[in-house]
Every structure is written in structure tokens, then in C-alpha cells.
MIDO-503240 format. One record per residue (C-alpha): x, y, z; residue number from 0. Coordinates in Angstrom, 1 decimal, decimal comma. Layout:
X_Y_Z_resi
X_Y_Z_NUM .
...
This chain:
X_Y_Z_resi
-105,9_35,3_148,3_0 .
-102,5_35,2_146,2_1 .
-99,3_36,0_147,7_2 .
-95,6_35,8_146,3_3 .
-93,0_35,3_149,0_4 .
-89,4_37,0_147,6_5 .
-86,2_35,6_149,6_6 .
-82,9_35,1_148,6_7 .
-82,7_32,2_151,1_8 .
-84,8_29,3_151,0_9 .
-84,8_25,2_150,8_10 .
-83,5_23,0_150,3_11 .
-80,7_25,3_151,8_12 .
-80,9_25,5_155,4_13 .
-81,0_28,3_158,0_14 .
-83,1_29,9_160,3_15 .
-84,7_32,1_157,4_16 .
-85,1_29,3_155,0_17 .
-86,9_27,1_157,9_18 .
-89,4_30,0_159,1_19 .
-90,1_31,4_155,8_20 .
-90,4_27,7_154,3_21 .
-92,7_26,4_157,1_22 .
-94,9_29,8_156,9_23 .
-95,7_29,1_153,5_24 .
-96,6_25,4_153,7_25 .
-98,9_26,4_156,8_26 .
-100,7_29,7_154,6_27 .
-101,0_27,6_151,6_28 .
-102,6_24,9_153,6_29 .
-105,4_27,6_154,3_30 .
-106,2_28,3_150,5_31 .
-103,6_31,0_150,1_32 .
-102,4_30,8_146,3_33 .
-98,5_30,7_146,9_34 .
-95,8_31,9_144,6_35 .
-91,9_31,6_145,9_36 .
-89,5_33,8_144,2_37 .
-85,9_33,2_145,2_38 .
-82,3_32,3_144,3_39 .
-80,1_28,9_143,5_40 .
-79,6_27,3_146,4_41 .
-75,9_28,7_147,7_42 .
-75,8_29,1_151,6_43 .
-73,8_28,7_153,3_44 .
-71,2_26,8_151,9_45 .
-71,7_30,0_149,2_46 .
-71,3_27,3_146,4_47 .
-74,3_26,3_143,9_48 .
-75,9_22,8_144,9_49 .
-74,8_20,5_142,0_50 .
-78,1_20,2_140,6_51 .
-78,4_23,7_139,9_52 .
-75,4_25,1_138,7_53 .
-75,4_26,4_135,6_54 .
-78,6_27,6_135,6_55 .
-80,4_31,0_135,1_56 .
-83,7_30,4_136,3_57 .
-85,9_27,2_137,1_58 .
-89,5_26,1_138,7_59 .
-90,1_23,2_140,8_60 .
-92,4_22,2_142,8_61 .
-91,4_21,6_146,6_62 .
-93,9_19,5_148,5_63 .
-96,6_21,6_146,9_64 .
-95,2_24,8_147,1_65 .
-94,5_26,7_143,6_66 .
-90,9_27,8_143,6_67 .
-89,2_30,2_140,7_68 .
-85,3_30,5_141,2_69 .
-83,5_32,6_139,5_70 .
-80,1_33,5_139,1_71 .
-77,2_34,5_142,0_72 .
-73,6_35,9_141,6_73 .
-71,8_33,6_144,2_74 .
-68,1_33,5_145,9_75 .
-66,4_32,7_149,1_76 .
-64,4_36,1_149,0_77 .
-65,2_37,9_152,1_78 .
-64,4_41,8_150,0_79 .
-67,5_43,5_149,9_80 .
-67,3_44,1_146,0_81 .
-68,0_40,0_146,0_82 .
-70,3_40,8_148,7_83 .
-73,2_43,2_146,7_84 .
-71,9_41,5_143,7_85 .
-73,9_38,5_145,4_86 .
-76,7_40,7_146,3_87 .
-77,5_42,4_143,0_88 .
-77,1_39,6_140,7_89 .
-80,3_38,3_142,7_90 .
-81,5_41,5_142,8_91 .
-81,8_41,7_138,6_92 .
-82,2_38,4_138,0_93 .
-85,3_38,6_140,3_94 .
-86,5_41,7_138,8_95 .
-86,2_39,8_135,2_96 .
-87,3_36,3_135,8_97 .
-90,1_37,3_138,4_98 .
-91,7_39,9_136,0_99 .
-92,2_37,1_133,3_100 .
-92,8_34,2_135,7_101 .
-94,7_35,2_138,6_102 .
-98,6_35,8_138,4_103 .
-101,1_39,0_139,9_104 .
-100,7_38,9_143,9_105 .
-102,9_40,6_146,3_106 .
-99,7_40,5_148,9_107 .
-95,8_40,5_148,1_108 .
-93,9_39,7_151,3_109 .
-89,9_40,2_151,2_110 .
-87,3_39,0_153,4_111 .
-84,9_41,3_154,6_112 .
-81,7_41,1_155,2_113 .
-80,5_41,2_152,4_114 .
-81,8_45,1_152,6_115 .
-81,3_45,1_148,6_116 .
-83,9_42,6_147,9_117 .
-86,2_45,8_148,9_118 .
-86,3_47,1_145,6_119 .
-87,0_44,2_143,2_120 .
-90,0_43,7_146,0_121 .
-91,3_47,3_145,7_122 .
-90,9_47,2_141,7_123 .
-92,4_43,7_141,3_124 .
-95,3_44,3_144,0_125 .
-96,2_47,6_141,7_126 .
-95,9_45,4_138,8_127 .
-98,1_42,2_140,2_128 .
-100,4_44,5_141,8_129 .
-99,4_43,6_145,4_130 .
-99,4_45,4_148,4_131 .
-95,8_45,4_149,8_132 .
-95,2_43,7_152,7_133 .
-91,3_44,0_154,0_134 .
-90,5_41,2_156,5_135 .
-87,2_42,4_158,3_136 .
-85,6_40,1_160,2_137 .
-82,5_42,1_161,4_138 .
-82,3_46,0_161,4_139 .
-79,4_46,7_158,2_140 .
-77,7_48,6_157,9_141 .
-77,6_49,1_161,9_142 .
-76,5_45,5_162,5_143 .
-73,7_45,6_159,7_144 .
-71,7_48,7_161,0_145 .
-72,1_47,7_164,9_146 .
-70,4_44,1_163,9_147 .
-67,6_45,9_161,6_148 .
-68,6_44,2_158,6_149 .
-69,1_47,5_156,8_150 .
-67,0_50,4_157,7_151 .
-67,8_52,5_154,7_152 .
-69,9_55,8_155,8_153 .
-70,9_56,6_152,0_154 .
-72,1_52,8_151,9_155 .
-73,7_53,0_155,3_156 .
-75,4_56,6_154,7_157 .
-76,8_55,0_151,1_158 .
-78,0_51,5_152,9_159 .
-79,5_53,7_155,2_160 .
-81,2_55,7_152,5_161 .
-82,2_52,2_150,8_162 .
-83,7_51,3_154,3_163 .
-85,8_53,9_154,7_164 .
-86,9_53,9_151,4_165 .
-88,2_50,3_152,1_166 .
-90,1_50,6_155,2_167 .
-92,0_54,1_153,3_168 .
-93,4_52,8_150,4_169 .
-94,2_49,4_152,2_170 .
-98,2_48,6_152,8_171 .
-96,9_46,7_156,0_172 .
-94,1_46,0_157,9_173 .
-92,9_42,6_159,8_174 .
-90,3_42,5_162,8_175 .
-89,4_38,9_163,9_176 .
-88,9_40,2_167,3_177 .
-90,7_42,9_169,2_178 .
-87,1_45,1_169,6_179 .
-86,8_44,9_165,7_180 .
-90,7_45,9_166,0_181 .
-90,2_48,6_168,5_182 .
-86,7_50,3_166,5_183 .
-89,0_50,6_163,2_184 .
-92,2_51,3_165,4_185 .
-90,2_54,7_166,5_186 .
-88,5_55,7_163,5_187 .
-92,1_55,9_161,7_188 .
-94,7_56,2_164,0_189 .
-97,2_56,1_161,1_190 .
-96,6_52,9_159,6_191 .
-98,4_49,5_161,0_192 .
-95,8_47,1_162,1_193 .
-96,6_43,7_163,3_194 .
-95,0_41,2_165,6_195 .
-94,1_38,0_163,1_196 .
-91,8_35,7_165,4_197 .
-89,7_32,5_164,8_198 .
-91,7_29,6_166,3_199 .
-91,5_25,6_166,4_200 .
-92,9_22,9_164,7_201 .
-93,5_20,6_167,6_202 .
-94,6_17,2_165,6_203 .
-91,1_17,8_163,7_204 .
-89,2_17,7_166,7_205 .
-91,6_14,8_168,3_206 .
-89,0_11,8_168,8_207 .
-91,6_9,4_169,1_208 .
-92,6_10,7_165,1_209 .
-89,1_10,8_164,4_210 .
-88,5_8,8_161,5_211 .
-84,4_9,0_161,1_212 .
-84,1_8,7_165,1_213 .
-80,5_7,6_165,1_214 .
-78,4_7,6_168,3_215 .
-76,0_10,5_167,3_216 .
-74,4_10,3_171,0_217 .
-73,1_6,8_169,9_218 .
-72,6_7,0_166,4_219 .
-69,7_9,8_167,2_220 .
-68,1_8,0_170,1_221 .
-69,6_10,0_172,9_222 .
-70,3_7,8_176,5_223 .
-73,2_8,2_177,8_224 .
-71,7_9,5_180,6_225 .
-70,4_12,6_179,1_226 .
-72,6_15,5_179,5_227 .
-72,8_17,5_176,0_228 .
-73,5_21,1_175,2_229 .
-74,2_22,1_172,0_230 .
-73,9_25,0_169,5_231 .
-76,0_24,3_166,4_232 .
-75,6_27,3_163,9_233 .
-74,1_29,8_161,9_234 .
-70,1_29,7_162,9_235 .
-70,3_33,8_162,1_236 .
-69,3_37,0_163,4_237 .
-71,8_38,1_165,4_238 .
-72,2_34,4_167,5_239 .
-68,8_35,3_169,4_240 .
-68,3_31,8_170,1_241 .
-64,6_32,4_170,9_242 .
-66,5_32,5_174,6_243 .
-67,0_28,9_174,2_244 .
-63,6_27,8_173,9_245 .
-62,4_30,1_176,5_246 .
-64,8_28,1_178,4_247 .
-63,8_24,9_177,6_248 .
-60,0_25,7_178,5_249 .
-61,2_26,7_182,1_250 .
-63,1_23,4_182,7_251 .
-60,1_21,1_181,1_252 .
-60,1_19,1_183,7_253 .
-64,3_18,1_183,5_254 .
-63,4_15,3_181,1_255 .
-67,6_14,5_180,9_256 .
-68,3_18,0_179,9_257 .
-67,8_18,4_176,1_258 .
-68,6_21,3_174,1_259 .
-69,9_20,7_170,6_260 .
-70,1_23,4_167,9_261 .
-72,3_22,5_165,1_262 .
-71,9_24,7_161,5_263 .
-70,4_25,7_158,7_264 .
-69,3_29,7_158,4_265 .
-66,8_32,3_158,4_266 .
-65,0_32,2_161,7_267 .
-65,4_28,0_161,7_268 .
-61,4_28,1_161,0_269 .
-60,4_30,8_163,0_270 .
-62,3_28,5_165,9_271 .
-60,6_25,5_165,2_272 .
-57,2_26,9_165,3_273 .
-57,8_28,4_168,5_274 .
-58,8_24,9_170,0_275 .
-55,4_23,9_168,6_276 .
-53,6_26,1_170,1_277 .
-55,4_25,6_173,4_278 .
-54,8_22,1_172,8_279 .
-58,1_21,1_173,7_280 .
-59,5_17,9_174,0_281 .
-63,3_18,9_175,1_282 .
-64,1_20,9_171,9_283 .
-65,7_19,0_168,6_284 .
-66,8_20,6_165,3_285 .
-68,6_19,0_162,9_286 .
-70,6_19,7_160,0_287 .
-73,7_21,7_159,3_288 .
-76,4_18,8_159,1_289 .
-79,8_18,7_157,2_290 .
-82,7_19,3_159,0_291 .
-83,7_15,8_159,2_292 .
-80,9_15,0_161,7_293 .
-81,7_17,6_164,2_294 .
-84,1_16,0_165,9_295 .
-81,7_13,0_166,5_296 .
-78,7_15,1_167,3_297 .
-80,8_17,3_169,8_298 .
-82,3_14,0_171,2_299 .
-78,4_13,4_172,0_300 .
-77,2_15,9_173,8_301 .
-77,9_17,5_177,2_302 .
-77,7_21,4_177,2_303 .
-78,1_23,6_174,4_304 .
-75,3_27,0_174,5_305 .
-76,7_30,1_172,4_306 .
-74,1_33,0_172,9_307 .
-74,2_36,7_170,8_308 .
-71,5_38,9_171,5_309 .
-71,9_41,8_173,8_310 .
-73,6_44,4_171,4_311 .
-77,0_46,7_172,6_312 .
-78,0_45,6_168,8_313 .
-78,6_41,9_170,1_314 .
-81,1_43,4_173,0_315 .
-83,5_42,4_170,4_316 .
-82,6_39,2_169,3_317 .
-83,9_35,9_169,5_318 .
-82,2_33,2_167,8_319 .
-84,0_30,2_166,0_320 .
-82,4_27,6_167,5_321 .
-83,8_28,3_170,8_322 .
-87,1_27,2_169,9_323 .
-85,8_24,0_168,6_324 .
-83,9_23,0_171,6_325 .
-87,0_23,9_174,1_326 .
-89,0_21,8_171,7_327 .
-86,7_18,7_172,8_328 .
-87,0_19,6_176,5_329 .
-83,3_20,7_176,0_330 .
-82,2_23,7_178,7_331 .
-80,6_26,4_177,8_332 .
-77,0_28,2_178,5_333 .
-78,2_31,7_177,4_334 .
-75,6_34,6_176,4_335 .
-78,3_37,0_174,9_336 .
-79,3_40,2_177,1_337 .
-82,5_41,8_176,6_338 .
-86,0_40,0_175,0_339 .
-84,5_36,9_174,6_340 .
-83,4_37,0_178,8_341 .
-86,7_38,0_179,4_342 .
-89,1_35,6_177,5_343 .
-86,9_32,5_178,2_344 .
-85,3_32,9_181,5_345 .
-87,5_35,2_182,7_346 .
-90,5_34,4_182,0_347 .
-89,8_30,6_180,7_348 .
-87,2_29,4_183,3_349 .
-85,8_27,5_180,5_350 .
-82,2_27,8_181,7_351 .
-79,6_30,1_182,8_352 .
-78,2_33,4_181,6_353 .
-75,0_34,3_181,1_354 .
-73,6_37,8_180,7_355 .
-72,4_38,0_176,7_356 .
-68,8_36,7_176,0_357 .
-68,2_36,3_179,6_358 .
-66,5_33,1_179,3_359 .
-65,8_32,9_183,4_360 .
-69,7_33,2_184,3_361 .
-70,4_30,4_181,2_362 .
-68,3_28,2_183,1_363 .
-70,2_28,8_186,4_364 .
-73,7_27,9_184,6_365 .
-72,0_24,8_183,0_366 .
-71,2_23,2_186,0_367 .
-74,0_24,1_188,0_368 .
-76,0_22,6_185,9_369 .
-73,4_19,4_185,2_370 .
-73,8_19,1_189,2_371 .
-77,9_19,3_189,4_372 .
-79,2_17,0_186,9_373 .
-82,4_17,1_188,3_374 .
-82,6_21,3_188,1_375 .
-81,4_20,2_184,2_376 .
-84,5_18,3_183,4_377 .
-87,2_20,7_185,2_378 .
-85,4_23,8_183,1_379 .
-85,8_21,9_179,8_380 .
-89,3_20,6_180,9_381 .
-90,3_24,1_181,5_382 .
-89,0_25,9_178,0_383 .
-90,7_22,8_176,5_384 .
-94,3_23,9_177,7_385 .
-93,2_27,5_177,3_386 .
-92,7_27,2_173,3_387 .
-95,5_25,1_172,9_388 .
-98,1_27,3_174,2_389 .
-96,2_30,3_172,7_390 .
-94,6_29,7_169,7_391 .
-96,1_26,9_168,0_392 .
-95,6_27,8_164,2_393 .
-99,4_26,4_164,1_394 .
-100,0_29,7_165,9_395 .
-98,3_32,3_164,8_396 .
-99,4_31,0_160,9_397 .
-103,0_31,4_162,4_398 .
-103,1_34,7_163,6_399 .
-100,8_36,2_160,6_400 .
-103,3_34,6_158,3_401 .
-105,9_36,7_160,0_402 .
-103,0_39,8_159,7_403 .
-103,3_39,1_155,8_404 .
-106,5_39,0_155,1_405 .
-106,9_42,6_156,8_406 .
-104,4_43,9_154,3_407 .
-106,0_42,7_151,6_408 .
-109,9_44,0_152,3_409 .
-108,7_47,3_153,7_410 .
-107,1_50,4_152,0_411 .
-105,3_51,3_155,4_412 .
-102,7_48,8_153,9_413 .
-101,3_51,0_150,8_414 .
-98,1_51,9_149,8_415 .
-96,9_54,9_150,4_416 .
-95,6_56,8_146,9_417 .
């Protein structure tokens, strides 16, 4: 079987689409898939081009055994949305150029989505390699855009829209990352197959005892081992609304152990940091995004892992990354996200406690409760550890989507539509 995998985002840049789409392909290949990687210059999120590549158009390299064409990517810190699709469409061409001379006959093209764009280069090459299209959508856009007040345009919205459905028609297949995503598209063409393709953990990776940079992060950064550290570990973006963290922070001043720690590079980062200024906070530290390496150490560290989403019925669906990766530490969780998420992790995992969405008062309430019962701490981590692992082991899920494609590829149920 040969399959190309299209993505604007991928390593060495990292991310939550980079690591799941990266660690997919390693696992398929390792099953006798022939695999092709199209995708851009390594940017994000800093939106700068790593040194090594700048000033390139398009290159191949081989990372740890995977074949990997980049190609060309407008990129720019403005926020305007002219910078914005300029970003998108340079990849968009550039993939449609470089990937028609470089990439080799598929049986499968998968394509990551957002960005929604990428779409067509994925439905032109995939007629052009002879692949069936498979489009992976890993949040509803336009849907998600306009609901967070990044795009306020309705022309722009009605066309994305347009773009959208366009997309999911002449697709063979289509790919949710979490059953609401799954569901939405499920009901807006009941005729198309749509499959459940989560996020999932790679439990030797975060192994400490196979840890092979295991540093003490707690020390290195001057924490006590007394103090009792929560963490954010992620994009500093819109949709995250981790002003709720500071709020929280200001309420429980005078809990000199309990430290809040916000881990990240993105948009709001600064817009954070001047409101710990002007709270004069003492509890609240920012650092860095790190590479993926250190995560194991700097999860090993702490003692509670906070994963807030503001208070939108888009994020009823969501499920972000970094859960796994905490649970996969034996790390508990301080949960802001209604809806799946609630239900597979608190619910059903008892990995932690819920909070209502950008309710900074009932964050507080969670934080010391579980500051005050250590041993309740432990026995919630212990639980979302045995949870993941017998869930969402990317082992698993590579397993049973390998089984997915190989359906698609001896059956004409799977064809585009025209």
C-alpha cells in the first residue's frame, strides 16, 4: 500500500498535529505502508523559518525513515488576515507544484485539516497520484473560526463554508479526531463514511524509567519541592482562555506552595504576561515552548496538569492533546472542557476534576481540594494513567486505522465523489 500524508504542520516543528500525524506515520510505515510526507518549512509557531531552511523552495529529507518533501510557505507574524491566507496559499501552490513533480502514485492521500485550504491541493493531487481522498479534519472550519472572532467576514465565512463542503464531497473518506467532530460531519452528509481517528499516547515515550534526558526540571528552575505545581503546556492562543488561570492565581495569593505554570509560545502569551503584571503576581511563571524531548521531564516535575477552553458549545467536542500526555505520567487533571472530553476523562476515567469553562472561582475550589488531599491526587492520576493506556495507546488506534485503510483501498465503496 502507498500513501502520501499532506500537512502544513509537521516535525521537527512541534504541536499536537505535528506529534499525531508524525507518530501515525512512523507506526503505518512500520507495517509495510510505502509513505510519502508532503508539507511545509518548518514555521510554527514562532511563524519564523527554522534557520536551516530559510531560503528554500522545496527540499527532501529523510526523518528517521520517513520520506519528507517540503515545500515552500509565505510566513509573518502579522495577525491581518491578508498575512493570514497569504500563509495558507503560498503552501497551497507550492504544494500543488512541488508535489506534482516529487511525489509518486498513492493508493491513499490523507490531508490534514485545519488549514481548510490545504483541501484542494489534496483533491487535485489525489486525482493526479491516483489516490483516493482521505480528508483528516481535526477542527470543524470554518465553524470554529467565526465562533472564536477570528473571522468576522460573512463573504469569507459563506466561501470557507463553500470550500468546506466541497472537501468532505469529493472525499473517498472522512476522519474526525473526536467523535463530536465525527457526529457534526456524520449529520451534515449522512452518506459519506466518517471514522473515529483520535489523538492517543505513546506510553514508552513518556516511560521515565526509558527516559533518556530525565532531568529534574522542578530543581533546575528553582521550585521546592514543597511547592505544588500546576501546569499549562500548549498553545498560548485564543481559544485556551487562559486569562481563567490568572484570575485564579490572584484568588489563591496567599497559597505561596501553589504555583501556576503556563508553558508556550502564541498569540495571547503577552497579553497574559501583562495581566500577571498588573496583578502583581508572584504564583504565575511562563516559560518557553520546549522540544518534545523535555516533556517527559517537565511533566515528571510537576503535580497537576490545568487544560482550560473557553466557554463555547464548539469545544463540546474537543479533546485536547495534552491530556493524553499528562495521564500517561500519572498526572491528574484540572479539566475546563464541557462535553466529550468531561465525559471520557472524568466521567468515565476519574482522572481529575471538572471545572465549569472560564469559571476562575470554581478553578480555585478544585485547586485546593486537591492541594489539601494528596492522596485523592495520586489515585486520580493513577486512574487516567490506566485509562489512556488501555484506550488510547497510539499502538492502537495505528492498528485498527491500518485495518480502516486497507478497506479503502480493496473496495470501491471508498470513491470520490465528482
Amino acid at each position: 500500500m502507498k500513501l502520501i500524508i499532506l500537512t502544513q504542520y509537521f516535525p521537527p516543528e512541534i504541536g499536537a498535529p505535528q506529534n499525531r500525524l508524525y507518530e501515525l506515520a512512523i507506526r503505518l510505515q512500520q507495517k509495510g505502508i510505502d509513505i510519502q510526507v508532503l508539507t511545509a518549512m518548518p514555521n510554527y509557531p514562532k511563524m519564523e523559518i527554522m534557520d536551516e531552511y530559510k531560503g528554500k523552495f522545496y527540499c527532501f529529507e529523510n526523518l528517521n525513515g520517513l520520506n519528507v518533501h517540503r515545500s515552500f510557505i509565505f510566513v509573518s507574524k502579522s495577525k491581518s488576515i491578508i498575512f493570514r491566507l497569504l500563509n495558507y496559499f503560498s503552501f497551497v501552490f507550492s504544494s500543488i507544484l512541488f508535489g506534482s513533480f516529487k511525489l509518486k502514485k498513492a493508493d491513499i492521500l490523507i490531508c490534514e485539516s485545519p488549514p481548510l485550504f490545504l483541501g484542494i491541493s489534496a483533491w487535485f493531487l489525489a486525482k493526479l497520484k491516483g489516490a483516493k481522498f482521505v480528508f483528516n479534519v481535526s477542527d470543524l472550519w470554518p465553524e470554529s473560526a467565526e465562533k472564536l472572532g477570528l473571522v468576522t467576514n460573512k463573504t469569507f465565512l459563506k466561501m470557507a463554508t463553500v470550500l468546506e463542503e466541497f472537501c468532505y464531497r469529493k472525499s473517498a473518506y472522512i476522519t474526525g479526531q473526536t467523535q463530536g467532530i465525527c457526529k457534526e460531519i456524520k449529520s451534515r452528509f449522512p452518506n459519506k463514511n466518517v471514522y473515529w481517528l483520535p489523538n492517543g499516547v505513546d506510553e514508552k515515550f513518556f516511560d521515565i524509567e526509558h527516559t533518556r534526558e530525565l532531568i529534574d526540571w522542578r530543581k533546575e528552575n528553582n521550585f521546592e519541592e514543597k511547592d505544588f505545581l500546576i501546569l499549562y503546556a500548549g498553545i498560548v492562543g485564543h481559544a485556551q482562555g487562559l486569562e481563567t488561570i490568572i484570575h485564579t492565581a490572584e484568588l489563591l495569593k496567599e497559597q505561596n506552595q501553589i504555583k501556576f505554570i503556563i508553558l508556550g509560545s502564541g498569540p495571547e502569551k503577552e497579553k497574559l504576561q501583562a495581566l500577571k503584571s498588573e496583578k502583581n503576581l508572584n504564583s504565575v511563571f511562563f516559560f518557553d515552548a520546549q522540544p518534545k524531548s523535555r516533556m517527559p521531564s517537565i511533566v515528571n516535575s510537576i503535580d497537576v496538569a490545568v487544560i482550560p477552553l473557553k466557554k463555547l458549545d464548539l469545544f463540546l467536542g474537543a479533546i485536547p492533546s495534552k491530556i493524553f500526555e499528562n495521564l500517561a505520567m500519572k498526572k491528574p487533571l484540572l479539566l475546563g472542557v464541557d462535553g466529550e472530553a468531561r465525559e471520557l476523562f472524568i466521567e468515565k476515567g476519574n482522572a481529575g476534576l471538572f471545572f465549569e469553562p472560564e469559571n476562575f472561582i470554581e478553578l480555585a475550589e478544585k485547586t485546593l481540594q486537591l492541594y489539601n488531599h494528596r492522596d485523592q491526587t495520586r489515585k486520580l492520576g493513577l486512574n487516567g494513567y490506566n485509562y489512556v493506556l488501555s484506550n488510547f495507546s497510539r499502538n492502537k488506534i495505528a492498528n485498527e486505522f491500518f485495518t480502516e485503510l486497507k478497506k479503502i483501498v480493496n473496495t470501491n465503496e471508498f470513491n470520490s465523489q465528482s
